[in-house]
C-alpha positions as a printed Julia matrix, in Angstrom:
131×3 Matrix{Float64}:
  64.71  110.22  189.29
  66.78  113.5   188.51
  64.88  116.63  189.18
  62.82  118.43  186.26
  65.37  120.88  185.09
  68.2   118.36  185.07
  66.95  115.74  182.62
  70.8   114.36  182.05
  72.79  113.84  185.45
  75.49  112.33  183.73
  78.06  111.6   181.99
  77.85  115.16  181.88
  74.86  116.96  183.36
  73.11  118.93  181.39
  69.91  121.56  182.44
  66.76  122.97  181.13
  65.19  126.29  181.04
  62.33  127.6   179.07
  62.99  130.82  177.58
  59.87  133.06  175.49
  61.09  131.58  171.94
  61.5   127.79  173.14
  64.62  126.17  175.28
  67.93  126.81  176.8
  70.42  123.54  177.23
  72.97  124.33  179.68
  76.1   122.41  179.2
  78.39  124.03  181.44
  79.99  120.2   182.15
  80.31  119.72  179.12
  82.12  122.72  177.61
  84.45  122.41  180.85
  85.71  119.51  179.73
  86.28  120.9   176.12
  87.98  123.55  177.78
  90.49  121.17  179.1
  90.71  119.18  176.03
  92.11  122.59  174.32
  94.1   124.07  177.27
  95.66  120.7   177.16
  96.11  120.42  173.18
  97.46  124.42  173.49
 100.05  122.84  175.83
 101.87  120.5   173.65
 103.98  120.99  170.72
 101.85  120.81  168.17
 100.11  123.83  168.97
 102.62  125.5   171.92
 103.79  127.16  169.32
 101.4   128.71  166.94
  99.65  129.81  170.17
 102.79  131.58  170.79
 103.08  133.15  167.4
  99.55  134.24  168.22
 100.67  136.12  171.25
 103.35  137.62  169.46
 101.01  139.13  166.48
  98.86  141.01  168.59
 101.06  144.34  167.52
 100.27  143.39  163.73
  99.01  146.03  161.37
  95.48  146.41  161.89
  95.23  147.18  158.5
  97.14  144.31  157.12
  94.73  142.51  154.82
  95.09  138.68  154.49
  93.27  136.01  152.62
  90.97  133.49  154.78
  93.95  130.81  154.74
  96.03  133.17  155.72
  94.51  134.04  159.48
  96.52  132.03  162.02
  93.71  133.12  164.81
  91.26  130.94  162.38
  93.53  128.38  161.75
  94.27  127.52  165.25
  90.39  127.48  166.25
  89.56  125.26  163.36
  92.71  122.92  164.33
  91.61  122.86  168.17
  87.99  122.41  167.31
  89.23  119.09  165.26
  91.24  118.3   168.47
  88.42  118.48  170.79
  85.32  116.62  171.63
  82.02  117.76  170.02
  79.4   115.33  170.78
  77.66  115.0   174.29
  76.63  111.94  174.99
  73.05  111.01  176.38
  72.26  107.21  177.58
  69.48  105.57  178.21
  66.88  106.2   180.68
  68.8   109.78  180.04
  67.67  110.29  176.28
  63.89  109.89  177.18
  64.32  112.15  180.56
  65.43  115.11  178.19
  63.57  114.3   175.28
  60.26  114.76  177.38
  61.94  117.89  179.4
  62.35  119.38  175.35
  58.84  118.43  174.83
  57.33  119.45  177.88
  59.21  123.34  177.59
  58.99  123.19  173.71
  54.8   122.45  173.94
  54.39  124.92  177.14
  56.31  127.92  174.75
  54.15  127.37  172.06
  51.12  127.06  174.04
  52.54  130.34  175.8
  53.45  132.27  172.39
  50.05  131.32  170.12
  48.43  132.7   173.94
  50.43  135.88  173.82
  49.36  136.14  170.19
  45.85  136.31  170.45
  46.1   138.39  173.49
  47.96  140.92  171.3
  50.64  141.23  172.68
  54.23  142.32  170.78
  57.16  139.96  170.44
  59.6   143.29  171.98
  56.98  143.36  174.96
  58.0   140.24  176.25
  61.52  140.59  177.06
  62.67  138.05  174.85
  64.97  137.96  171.84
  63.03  137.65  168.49
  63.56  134.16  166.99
């Protein structure tokens, strides 16, 4: 069995952390392979060279104003975004392992907050973000 704060060892691992207002998911494996899908995708024609026209603008007038369609930054993140993958996938054994981790964090914040409430003490006091 994986160890508690790793409920996913694979295809990509992914972590657990309880934080004051409920979980973090790390899924550092995950976005590193997204970050190869686009550094990859950036390197072929299709986008070598609106990344390059990118580079090229960054001595535009900063008060230029453009329309929405208009913003090749934008345009280019929507385009790699489509290129990319966006779904992690969880199997088996793997989807129960993390959906018990979620509970187990998810139940021990709330048991933690409604505790914190009656003890009176502020949502800035304990060094979490509000939700």
């Amino acid at each position: 069995m994986t160890e508690p704060n790793m409920p996913v060892d694979g295809p990509y691992r992914i972590t657990t952390e309880p934080i004051p207002t409920g979980v973090t998911l790390d899924v550092e494996h995950f976005v590193q392979g997204v970050v190869t899908d686009v550094v990859e995708a950036l390197l072929t024609d299709r986008f070598l060279d609106r990344f390059d026209a990118l580079v090229d603008m960054q001595a535009r007038d900063p008060h230029l104003i453009e329309r929405p369609g208009d913003l090749p930054f934008e345009g280019l993140v929507d385009d790699l975004v489509d290129e990319v993958r966006t779904k992690l996938p969880v199997y088996g054994r793997q989807c129960t392992r993390l959906a018990e981790r979620l509970l187990t964090l998810g139940l021990a914040g709330q048991v933690r907050s409604l505790a914190e409430r009656r003890a009176g003490i502020p949502e800035r006091a304990k060094g979490g973000a509000a939700a």
